[in-house]
C-alpha atoms as a printed R data frame, in Angstrom:
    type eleno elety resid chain resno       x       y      z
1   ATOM     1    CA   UNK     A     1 173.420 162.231 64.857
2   ATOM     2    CA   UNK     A     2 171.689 163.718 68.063
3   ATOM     3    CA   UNK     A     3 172.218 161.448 71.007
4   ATOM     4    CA   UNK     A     4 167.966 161.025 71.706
5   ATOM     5    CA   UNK     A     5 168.024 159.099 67.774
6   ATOM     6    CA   UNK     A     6 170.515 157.119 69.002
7   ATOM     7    CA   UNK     A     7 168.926 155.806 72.244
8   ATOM     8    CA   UNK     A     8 165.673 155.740 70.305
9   ATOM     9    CA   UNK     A     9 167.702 153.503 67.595
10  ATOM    10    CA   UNK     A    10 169.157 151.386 69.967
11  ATOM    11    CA   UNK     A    11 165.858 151.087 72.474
12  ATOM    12    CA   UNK     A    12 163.867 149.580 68.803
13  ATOM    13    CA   UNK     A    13 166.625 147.410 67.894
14  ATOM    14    CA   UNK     A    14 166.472 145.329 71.328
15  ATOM    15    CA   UNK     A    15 162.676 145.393 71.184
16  ATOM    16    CA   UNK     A    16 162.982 143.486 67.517
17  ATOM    17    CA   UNK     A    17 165.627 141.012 69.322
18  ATOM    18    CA   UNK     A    18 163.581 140.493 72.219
19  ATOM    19    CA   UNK     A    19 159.835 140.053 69.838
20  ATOM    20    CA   UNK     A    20 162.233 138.073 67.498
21  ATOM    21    CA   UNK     A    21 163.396 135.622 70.615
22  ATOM    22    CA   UNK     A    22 159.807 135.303 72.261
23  ATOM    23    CA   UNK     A    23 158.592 134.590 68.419
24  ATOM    24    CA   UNK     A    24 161.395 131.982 68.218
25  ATOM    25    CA   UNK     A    25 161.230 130.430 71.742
26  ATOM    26    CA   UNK     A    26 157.117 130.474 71.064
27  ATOM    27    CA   UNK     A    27 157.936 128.533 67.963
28  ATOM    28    CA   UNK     A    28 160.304 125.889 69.369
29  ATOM    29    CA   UNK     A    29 157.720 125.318 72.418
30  ATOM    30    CA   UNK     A    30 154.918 124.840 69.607
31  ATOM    31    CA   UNK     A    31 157.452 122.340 67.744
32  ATOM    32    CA   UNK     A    32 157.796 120.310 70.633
33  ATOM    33    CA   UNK     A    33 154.145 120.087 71.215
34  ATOM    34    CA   UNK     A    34 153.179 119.017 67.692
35  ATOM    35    CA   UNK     A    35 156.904 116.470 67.762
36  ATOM    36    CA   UNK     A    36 155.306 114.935 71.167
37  ATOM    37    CA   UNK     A    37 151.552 114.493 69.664
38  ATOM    38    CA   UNK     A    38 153.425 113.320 66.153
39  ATOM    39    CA   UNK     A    39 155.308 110.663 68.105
40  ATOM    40    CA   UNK     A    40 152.321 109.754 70.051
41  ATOM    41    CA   UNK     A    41 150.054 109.359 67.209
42  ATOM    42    CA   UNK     A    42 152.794 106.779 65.675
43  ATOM    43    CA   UNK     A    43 152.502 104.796 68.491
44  ATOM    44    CA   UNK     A    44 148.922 104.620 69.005
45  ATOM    45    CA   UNK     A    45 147.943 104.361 65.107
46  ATOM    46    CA   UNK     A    46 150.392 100.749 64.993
47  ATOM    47    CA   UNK     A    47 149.004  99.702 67.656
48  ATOM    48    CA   UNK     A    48 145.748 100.504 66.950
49  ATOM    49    CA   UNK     A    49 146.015  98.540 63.540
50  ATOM    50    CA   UNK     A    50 147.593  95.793 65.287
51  ATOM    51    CA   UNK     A    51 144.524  95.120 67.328
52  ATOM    52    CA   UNK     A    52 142.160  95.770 64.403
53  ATOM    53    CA   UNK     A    53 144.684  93.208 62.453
54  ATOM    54    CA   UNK     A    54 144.024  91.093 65.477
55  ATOM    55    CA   UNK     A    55 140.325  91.193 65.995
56  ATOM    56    CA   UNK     A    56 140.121  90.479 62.621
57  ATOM    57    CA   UNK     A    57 141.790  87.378 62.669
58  ATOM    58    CA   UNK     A    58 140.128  86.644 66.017
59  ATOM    59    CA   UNK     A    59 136.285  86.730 64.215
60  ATOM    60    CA   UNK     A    60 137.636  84.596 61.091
61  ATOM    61    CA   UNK     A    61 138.798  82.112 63.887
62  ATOM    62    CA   UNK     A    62 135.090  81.855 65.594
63  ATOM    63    CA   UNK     A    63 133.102  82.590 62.322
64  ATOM    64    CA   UNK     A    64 135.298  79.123 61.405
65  ATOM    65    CA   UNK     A    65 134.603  77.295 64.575
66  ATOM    66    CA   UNK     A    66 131.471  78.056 64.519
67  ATOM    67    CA   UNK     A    67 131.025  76.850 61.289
68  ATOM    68    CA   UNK     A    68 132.899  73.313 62.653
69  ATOM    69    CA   UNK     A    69 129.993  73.422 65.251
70  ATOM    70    CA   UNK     A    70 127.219  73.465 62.671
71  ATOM    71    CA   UNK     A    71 128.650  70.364 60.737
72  ATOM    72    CA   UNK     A    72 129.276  68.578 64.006
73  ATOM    73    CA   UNK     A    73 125.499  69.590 64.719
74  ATOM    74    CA   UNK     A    74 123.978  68.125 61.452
75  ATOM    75    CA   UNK     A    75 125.804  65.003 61.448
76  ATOM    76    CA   UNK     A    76 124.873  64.546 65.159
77  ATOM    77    CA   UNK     A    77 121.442  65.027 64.039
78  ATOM    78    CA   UNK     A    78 121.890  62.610 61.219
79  ATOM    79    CA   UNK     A    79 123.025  60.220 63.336
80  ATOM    80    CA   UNK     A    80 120.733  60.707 66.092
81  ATOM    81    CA   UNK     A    81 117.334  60.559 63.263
82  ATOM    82    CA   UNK     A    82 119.137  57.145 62.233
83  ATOM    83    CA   UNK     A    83 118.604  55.803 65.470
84  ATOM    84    CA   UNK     A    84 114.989  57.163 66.067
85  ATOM    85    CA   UNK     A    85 114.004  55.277 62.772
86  ATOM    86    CA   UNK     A    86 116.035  52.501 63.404
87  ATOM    87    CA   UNK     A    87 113.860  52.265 67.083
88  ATOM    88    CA   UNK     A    88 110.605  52.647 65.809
89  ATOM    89    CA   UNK     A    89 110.714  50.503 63.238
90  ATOM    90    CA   UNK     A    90 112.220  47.732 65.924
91  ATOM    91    CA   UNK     A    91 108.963  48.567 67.822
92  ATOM    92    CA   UNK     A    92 106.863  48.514 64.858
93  ATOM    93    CA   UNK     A    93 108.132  45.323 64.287
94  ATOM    94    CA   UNK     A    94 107.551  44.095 68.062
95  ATOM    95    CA   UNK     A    95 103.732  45.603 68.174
96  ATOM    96    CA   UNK     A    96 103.496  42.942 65.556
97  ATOM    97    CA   UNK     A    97 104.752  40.357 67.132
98  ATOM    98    CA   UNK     A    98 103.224  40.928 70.768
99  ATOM    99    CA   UNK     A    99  99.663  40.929 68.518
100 ATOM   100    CA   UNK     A   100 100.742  37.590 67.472
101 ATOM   101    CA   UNK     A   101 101.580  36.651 70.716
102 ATOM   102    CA   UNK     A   102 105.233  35.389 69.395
103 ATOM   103    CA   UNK     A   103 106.985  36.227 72.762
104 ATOM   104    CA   UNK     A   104 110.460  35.020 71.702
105 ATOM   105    CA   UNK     A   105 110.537  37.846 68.745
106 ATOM   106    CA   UNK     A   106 109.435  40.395 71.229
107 ATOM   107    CA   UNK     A   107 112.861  39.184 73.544
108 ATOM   108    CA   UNK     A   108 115.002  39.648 70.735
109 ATOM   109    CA   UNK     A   109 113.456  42.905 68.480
110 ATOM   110    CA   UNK     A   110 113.995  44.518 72.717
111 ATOM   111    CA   UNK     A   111 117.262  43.527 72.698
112 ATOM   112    CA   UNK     A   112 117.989  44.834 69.350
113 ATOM   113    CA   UNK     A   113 116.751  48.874 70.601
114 ATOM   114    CA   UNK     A   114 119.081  50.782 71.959
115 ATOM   115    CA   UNK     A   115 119.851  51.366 75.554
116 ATOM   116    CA   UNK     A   116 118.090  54.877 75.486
117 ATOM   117    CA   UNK     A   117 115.329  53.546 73.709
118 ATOM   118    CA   UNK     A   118 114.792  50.439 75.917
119 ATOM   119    CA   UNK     A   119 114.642  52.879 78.999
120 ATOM   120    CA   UNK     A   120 111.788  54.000 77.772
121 ATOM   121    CA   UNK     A   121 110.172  51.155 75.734
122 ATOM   122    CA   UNK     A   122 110.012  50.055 79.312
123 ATOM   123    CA   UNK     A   123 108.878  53.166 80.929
124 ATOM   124    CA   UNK     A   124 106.297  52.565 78.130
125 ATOM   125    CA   UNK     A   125 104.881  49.177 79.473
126 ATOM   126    CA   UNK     A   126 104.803  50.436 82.796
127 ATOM   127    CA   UNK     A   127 101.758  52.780 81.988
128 ATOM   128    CA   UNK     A   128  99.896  49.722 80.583
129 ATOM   129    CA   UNK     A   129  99.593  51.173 76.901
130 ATOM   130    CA   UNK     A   130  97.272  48.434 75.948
131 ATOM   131    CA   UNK     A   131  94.405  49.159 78.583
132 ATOM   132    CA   UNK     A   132  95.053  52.475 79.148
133 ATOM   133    CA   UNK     A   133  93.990  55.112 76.761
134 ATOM   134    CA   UNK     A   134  95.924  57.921 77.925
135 ATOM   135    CA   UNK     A   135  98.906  56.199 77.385
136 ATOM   136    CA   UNK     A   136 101.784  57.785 75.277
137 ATOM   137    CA   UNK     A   137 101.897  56.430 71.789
138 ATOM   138    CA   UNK     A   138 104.768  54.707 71.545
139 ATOM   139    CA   UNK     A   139 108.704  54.609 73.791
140 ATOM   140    CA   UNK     A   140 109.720  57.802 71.776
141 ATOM   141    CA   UNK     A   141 106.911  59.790 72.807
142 ATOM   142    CA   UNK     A   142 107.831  59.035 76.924
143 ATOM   143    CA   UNK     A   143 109.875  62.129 78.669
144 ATOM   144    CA   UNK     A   144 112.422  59.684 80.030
145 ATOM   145    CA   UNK     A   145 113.614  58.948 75.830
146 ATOM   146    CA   UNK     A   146 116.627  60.981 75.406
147 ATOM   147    CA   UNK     A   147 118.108  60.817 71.744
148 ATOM   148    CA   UNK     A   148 122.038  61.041 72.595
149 ATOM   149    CA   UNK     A   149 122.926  62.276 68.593
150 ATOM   150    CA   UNK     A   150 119.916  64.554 68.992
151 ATOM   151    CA   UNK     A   151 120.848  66.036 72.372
152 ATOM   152    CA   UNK     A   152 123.841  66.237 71.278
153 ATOM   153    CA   UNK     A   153 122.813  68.003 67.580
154 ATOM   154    CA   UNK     A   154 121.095  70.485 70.219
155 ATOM   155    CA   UNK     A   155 123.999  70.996 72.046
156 ATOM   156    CA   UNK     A   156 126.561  72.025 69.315
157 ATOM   157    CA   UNK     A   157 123.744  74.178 67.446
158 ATOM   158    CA   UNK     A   158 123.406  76.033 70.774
159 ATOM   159    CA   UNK     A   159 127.964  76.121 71.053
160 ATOM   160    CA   UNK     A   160 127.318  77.445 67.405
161 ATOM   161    CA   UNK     A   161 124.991  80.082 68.003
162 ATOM   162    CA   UNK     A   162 127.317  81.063 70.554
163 ATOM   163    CA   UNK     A   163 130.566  80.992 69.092
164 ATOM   164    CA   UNK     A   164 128.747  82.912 65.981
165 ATOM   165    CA   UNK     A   165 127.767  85.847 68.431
166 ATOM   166    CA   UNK     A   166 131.493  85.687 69.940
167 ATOM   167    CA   UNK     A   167 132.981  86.287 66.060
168 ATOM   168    CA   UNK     A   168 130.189  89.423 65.440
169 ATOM   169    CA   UNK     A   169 131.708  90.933 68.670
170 ATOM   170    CA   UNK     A   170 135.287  90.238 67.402
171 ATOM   171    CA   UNK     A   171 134.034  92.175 63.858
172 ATOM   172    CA   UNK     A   172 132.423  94.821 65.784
173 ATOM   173    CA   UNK     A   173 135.648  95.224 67.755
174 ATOM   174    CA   UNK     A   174 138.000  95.231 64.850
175 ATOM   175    CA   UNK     A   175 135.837  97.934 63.342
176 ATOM   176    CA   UNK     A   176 136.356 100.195 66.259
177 ATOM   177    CA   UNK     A   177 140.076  99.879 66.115
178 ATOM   178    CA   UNK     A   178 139.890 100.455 62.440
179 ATOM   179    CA   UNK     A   179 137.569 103.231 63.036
180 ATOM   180    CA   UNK     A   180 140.641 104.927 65.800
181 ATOM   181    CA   UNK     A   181 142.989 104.105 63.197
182 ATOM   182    CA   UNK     A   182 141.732 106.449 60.670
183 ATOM   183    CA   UNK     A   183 141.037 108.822 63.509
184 ATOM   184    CA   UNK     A   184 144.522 108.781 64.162
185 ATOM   185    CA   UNK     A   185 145.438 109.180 60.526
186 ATOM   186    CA   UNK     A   186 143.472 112.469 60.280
187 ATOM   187    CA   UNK     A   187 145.354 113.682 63.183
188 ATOM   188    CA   UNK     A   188 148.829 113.380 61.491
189 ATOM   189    CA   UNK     A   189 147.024 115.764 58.367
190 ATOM   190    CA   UNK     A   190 145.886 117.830 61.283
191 ATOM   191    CA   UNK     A   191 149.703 118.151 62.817
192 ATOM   192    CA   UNK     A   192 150.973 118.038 59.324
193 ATOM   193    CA   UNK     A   193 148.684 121.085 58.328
194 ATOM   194    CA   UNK     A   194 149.563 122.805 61.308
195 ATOM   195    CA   UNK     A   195 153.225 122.858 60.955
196 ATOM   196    CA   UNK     A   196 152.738 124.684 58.144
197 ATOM   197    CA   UNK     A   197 150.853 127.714 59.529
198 ATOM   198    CA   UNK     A   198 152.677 130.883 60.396
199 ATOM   199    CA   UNK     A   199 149.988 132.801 62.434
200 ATOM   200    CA   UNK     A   200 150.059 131.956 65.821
201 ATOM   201    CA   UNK     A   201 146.644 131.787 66.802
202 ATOM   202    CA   UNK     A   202 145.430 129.805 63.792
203 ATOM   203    CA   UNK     A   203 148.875 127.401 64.345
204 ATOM   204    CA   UNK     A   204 147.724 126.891 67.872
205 ATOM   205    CA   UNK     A   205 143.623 126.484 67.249
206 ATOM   206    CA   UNK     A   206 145.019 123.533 64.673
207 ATOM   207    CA   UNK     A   207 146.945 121.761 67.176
208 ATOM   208    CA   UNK     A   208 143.845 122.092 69.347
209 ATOM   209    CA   UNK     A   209 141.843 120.676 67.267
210 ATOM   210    CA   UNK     A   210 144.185 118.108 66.471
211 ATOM   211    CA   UNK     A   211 145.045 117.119 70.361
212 ATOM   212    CA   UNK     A   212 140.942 116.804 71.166
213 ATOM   213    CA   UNK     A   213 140.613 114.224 68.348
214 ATOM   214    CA   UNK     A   214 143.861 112.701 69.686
215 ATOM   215    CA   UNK     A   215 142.404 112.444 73.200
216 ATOM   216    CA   UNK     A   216 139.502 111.050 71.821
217 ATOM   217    CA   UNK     A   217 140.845 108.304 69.841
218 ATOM   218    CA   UNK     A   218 143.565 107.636 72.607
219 ATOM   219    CA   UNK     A   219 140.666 106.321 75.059
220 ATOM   220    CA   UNK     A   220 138.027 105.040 72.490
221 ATOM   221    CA   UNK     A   221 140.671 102.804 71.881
222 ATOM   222    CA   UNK     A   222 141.773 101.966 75.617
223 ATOM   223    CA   UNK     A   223 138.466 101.207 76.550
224 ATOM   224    CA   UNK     A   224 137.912  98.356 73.841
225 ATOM   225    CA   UNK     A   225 139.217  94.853 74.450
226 ATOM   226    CA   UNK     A   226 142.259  94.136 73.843
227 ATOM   227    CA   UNK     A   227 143.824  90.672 72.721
C-alpha cells in the first residue's frame, strides 16, 4: 500500500478517536448537568411537599380555632342577651314601683341589676328622665351601658374573622407549594426525557427548558412563607 494511504488512513482514524472523545467527554459533562438538576429537584420537590403538607395542616388548625371563636362568640352573646333581659325587666319592674311611689322596692329591684347596668341606671337618673324629654329611654339606651357577654360576643366574632382570614392565607399558601411541587414533578419528565435524546442540540434545548422551569419553581417557592 502506497505510503500517502497510509498517512491518510492513519490521519482519519485519530480524527474518529478524537470526535469519538469530545462526543464522549460532551456526554459525561451533559450527564453531570442533568445528575446535579436530578438531585436538586429531589430535594426541592420533598421539601416543597413538606411545606404544602404543612400549610395544610396549619389552615385546618385556624379554620378549627376559628370555629372555637364563633361558639365562644354565640354563647357570649347568649349570655350577654340574658342579662339585657334580665335588666330591663328589673327596670320594668322598678318604673312600676317608683309610679307607685313604693321606694323600698325601687332599693331592692336596683340592687338586684347588675353592676354594668346600675352604672348606667344611674347615669340614667342623672339626666332627670322624668322632666326631661330628651332623655334616653331607659339605662340600656345610655353610652356609659357596656354589656360585658356582648362586648365580649364582639370581641371573639372580630378574633374569628381574623383567625378565618389567617387559615385562607395558610390554604392559599399550601396551594402554592403544591402548585411548585408539580412544577418540580414536570421537571424530572423533562430530565427524564432528555436523557434519552441522542442529538446534541435537541438534548441540550431539553435541559434548558427543564433548568428555566427549575429556576422558576426554586424561588416561587423561596419566596413563600415558610413554617
Amino acid at each position: 500500500m502506497p505510503e500517502g494511504a497510509n498517512v491518510e488512513i492513519a490521519h482519519d482514524l485519530t480524527e474518529r478517536a478524537h470526535g469519538h472523545k469530545a462526543a464522549k467527554g460532551w456526554h459525561r459533562a451533559m450527564e453531570a448537568v442533568e445528575i446535579a438538576i436530578l438531585a436538586i429537584v429531589a430535594v426541592a420537590t420533598a421539601w416543597s411537599g413538606y411545606q404544602a403538607a404543612k400549610w395544610d395542616g396549619r389552615q385546618t388548625f385556624l379554620y378549627g380555632e376559628a370555629s372555637r371563636q364563633r361558639f365562644a362568640a354565640d354563647a357570649a352573646s347568649t349570655l350577654g342577651g340574658q342579662d339585657l333581659v334580665t335588666n330591663v325587666s328589673l327596670f320594668t319592674s322598678w318604673l312600676q314601683a317608683h309610679s307607685q311611689n313604693d321606694v323600698q322596692l325601687q332599693r331592692i329591684l336596683e340592687r338586684r341589676m347588675t353592676p354594668s347596668y346600675k352604672v348606667a341606671f344611674d347615669a340614667w337618673l342623672g339626666t332627670d328622665p322624668f322632666n326631661n324629654v330628651n332623655a334616653p329611654a331607659g339605662p340600656s339606651a345610655m353610652p356609659v351601658y357596656k354589656n360585658p357577654g356582648l362586648t365580649e360576643a364582639k370581641r371573639l366574632n372580630a378574633e374569628a374573622s381574623a383567625t378565618f382570614d389567617q387559615g385562607t392565607e395558610a390554604r392559599e399558601t399550601g396551594e402554592k407549594y403544591v402548585l411548585d411541587t408539580v412544577l418540580l414533578a414536570v421537571v424530572l419528565f423533562i430530565i427524564a426525557i432528555a436523557q434519552r435524546l441522542q442529538d446534541r442540540t435537541l438534548r441540550l434545548a431539553t435541559n434548558i427548558i427543564g433548568l428555566v422551569m427549575l429556576v422558576y419553581a426554586l424561588v416561587s417557592a423561596l419566596t413563600l412563607h415558610r413554617l
